[in-house]
N, CA, C and O atoms as a GROMACS GRO file, in nm:
protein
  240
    1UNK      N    1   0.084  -0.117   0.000
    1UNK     CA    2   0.000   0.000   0.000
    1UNK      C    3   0.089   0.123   0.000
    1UNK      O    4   0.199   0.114   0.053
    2UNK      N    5   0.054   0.228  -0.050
    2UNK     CA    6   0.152   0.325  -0.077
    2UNK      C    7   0.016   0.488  -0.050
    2UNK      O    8  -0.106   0.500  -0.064
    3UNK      N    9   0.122   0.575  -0.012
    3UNK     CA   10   0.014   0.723  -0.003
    3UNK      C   11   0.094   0.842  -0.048
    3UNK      O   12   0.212   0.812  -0.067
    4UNK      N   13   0.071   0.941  -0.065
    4UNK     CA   14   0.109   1.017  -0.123
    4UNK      C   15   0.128   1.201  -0.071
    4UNK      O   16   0.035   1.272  -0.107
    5UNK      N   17   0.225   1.259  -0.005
    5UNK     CA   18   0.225   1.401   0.031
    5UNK      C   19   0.276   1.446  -0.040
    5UNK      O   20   0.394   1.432  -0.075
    6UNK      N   21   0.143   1.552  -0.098
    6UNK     CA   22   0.139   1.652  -0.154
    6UNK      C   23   0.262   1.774  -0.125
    6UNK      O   24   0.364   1.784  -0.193
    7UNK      N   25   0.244   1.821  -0.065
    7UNK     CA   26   0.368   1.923   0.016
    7UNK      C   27   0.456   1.888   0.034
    7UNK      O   28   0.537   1.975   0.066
    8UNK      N   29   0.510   1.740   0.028
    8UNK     CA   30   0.639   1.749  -0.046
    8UNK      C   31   0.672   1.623  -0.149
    8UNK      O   32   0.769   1.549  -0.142
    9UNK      N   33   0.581   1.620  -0.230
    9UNK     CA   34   0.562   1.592  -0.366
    9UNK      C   35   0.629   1.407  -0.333
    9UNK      O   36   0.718   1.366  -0.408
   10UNK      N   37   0.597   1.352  -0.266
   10UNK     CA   38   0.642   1.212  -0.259
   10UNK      C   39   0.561   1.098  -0.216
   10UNK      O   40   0.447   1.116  -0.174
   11UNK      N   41   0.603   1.002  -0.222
   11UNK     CA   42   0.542   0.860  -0.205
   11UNK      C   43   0.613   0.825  -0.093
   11UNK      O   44   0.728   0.868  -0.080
   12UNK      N   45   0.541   0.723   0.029
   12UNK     CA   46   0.547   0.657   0.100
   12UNK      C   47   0.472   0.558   0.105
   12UNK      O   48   0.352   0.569   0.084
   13UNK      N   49   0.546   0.411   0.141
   13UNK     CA   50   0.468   0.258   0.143
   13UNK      C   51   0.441   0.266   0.301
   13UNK      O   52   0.480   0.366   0.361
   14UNK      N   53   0.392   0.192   0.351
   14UNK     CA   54   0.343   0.109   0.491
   14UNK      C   55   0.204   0.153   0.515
   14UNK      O   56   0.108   0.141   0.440
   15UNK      N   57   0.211   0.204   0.629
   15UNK     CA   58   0.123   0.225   0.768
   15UNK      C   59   0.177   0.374   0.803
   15UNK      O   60   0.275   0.437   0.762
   16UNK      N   61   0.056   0.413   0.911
   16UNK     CA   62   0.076   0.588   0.922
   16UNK      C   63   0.001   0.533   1.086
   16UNK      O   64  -0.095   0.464   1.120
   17UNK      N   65   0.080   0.590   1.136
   17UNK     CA   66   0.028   0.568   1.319
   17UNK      C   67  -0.017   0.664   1.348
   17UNK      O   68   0.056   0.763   1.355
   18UNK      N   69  -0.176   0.676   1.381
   18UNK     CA   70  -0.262   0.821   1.452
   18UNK      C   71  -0.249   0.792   1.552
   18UNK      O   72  -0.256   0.673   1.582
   19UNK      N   73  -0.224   0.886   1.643
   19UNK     CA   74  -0.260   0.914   1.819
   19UNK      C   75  -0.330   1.008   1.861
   19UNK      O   76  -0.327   1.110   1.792
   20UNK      N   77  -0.398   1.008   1.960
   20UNK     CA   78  -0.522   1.077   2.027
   20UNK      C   79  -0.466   1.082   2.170
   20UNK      O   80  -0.471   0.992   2.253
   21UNK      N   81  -0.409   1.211   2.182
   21UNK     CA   82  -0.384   1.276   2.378
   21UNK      C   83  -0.466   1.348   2.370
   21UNK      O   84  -0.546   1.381   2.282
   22UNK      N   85  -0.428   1.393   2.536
   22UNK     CA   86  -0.480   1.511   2.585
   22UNK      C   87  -0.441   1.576   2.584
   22UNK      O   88  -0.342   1.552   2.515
   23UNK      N   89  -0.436   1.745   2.641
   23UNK     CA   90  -0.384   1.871   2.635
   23UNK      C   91  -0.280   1.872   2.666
   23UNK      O   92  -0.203   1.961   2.629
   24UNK      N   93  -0.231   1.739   2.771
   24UNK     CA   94  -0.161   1.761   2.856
   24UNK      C   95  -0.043   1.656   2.774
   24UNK      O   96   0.066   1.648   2.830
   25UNK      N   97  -0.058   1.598   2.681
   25UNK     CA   98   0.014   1.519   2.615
   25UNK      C   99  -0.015   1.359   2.645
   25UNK      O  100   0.021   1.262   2.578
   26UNK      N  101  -0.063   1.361   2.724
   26UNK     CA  102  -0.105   1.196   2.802
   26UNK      C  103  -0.213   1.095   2.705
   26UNK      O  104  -0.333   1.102   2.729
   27UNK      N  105  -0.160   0.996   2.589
   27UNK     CA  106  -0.186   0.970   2.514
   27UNK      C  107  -0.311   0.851   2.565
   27UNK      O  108  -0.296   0.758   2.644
   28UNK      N  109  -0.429   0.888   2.496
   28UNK     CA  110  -0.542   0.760   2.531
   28UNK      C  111  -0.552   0.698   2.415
   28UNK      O  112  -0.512   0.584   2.440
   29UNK      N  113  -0.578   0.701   2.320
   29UNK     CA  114  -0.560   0.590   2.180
   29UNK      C  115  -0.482   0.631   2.032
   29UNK      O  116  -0.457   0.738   1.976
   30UNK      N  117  -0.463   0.515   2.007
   30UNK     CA  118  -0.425   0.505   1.865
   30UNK      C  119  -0.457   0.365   1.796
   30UNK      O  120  -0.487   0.251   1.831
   31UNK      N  121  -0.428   0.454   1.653
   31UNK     CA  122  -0.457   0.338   1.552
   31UNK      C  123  -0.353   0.327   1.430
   31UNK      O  124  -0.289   0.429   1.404
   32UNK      N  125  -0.334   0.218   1.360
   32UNK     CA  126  -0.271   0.206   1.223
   32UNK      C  127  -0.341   0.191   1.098
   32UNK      O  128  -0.407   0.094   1.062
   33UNK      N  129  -0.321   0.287   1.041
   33UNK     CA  130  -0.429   0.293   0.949
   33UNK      C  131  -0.316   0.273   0.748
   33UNK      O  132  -0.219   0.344   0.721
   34UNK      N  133  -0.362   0.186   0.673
   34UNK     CA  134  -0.263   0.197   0.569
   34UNK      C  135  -0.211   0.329   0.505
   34UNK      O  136  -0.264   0.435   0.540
   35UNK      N  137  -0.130   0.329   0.431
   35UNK     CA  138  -0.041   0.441   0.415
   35UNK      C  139  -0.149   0.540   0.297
   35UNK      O  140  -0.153   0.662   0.280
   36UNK      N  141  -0.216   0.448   0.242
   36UNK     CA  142  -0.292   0.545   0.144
   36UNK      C  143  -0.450   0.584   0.207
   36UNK      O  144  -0.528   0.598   0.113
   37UNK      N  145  -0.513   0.603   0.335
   37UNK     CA  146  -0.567   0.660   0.405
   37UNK      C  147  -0.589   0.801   0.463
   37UNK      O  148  -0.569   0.818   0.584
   38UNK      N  149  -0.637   0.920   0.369
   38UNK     CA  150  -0.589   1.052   0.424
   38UNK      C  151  -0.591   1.074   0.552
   38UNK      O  152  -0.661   1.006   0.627
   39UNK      N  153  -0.525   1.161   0.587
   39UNK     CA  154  -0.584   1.197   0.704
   39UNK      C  155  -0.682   1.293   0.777
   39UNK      O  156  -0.695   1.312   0.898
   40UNK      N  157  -0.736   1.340   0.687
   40UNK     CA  158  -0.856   1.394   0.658
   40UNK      C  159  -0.990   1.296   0.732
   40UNK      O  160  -1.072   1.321   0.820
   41UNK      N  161  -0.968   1.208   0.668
   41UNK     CA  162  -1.122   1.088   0.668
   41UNK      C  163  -1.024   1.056   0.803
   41UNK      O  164  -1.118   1.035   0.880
   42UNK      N  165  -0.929   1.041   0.870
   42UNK     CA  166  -0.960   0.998   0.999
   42UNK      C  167  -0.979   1.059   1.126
   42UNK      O  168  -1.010   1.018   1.238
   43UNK      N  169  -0.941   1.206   1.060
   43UNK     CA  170  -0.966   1.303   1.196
   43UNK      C  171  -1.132   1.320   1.157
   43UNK      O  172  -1.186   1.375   1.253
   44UNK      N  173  -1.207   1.298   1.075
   44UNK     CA  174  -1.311   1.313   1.101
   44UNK      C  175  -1.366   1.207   1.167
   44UNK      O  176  -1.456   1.220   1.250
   45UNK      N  177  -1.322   1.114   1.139
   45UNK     CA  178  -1.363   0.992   1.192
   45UNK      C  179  -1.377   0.950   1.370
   45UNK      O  180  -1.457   0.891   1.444
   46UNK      N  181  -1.243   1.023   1.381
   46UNK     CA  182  -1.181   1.060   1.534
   46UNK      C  183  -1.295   1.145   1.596
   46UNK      O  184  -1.362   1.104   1.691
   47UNK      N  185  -1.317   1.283   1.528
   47UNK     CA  186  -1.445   1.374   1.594
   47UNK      C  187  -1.535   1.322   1.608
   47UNK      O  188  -1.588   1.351   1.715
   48UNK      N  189  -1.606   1.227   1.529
   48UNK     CA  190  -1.744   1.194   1.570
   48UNK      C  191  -1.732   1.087   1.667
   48UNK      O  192  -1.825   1.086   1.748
   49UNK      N  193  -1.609   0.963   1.687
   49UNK     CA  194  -1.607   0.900   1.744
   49UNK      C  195  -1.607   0.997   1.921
   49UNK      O  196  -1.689   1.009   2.012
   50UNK      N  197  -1.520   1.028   1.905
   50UNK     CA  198  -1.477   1.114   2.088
   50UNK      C  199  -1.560   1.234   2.076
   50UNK      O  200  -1.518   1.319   2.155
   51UNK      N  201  -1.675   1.281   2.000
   51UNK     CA  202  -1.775   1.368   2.000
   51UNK      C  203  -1.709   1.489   2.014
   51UNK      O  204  -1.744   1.578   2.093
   52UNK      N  205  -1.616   1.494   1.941
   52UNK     CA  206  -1.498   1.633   1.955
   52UNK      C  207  -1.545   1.715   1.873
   52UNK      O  208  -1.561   1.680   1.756
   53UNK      N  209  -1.583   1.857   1.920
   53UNK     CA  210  -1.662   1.959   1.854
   53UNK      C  211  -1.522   2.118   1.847
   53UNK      O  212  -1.464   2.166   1.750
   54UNK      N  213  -1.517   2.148   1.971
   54UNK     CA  214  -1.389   2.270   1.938
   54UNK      C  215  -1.248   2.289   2.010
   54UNK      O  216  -1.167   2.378   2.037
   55UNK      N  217  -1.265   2.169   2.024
   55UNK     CA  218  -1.100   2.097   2.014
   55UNK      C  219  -1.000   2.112   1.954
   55UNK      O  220  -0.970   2.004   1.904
   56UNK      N  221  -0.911   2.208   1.924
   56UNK     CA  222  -0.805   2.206   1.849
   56UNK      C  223  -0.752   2.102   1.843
   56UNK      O  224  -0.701   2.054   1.944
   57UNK      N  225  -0.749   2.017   1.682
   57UNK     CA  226  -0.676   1.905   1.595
   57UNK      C  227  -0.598   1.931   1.571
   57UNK      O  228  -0.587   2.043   1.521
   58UNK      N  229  -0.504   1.863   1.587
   58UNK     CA  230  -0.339   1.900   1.555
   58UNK      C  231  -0.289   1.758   1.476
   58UNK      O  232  -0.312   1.643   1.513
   59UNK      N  233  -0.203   1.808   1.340
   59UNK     CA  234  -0.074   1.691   1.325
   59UNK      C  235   0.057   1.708   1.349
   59UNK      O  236   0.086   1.826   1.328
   60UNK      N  237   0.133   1.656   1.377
   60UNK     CA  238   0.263   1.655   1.400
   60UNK      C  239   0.351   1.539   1.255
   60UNK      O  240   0.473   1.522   1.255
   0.00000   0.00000   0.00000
């Protein structure tokens, strides 16, 4: 499986590891999701799951 960033124009194969902390950095879940999975469709996925409304989303 392979995905693709735009911003800096390249390909990557595997897996992409999401994590879900708190403010405080204290991590309560994650998931592995394949490499061609935006991450778009999973932070939305994330909001409706943890009913997260004005939460600043962050990637790192």
């Amino acid at each position: 499986d392979k995905g693709f960033c735009a911003s800096q124009n390249s390909v990557y194969y595997g897996y992409k590891l999401h994590a879900v902390c708190t403010t405080d950095g204290i991590f309560t879940d994650f998931d592995l999701t394949q490499a061609s999975v935006q991450d778009i469709h999973y932070i939305k996925y994330i909001k409706h799951f943890y009913n997260i409304r004005r939460q600043r989303l962050s990637e790192y």
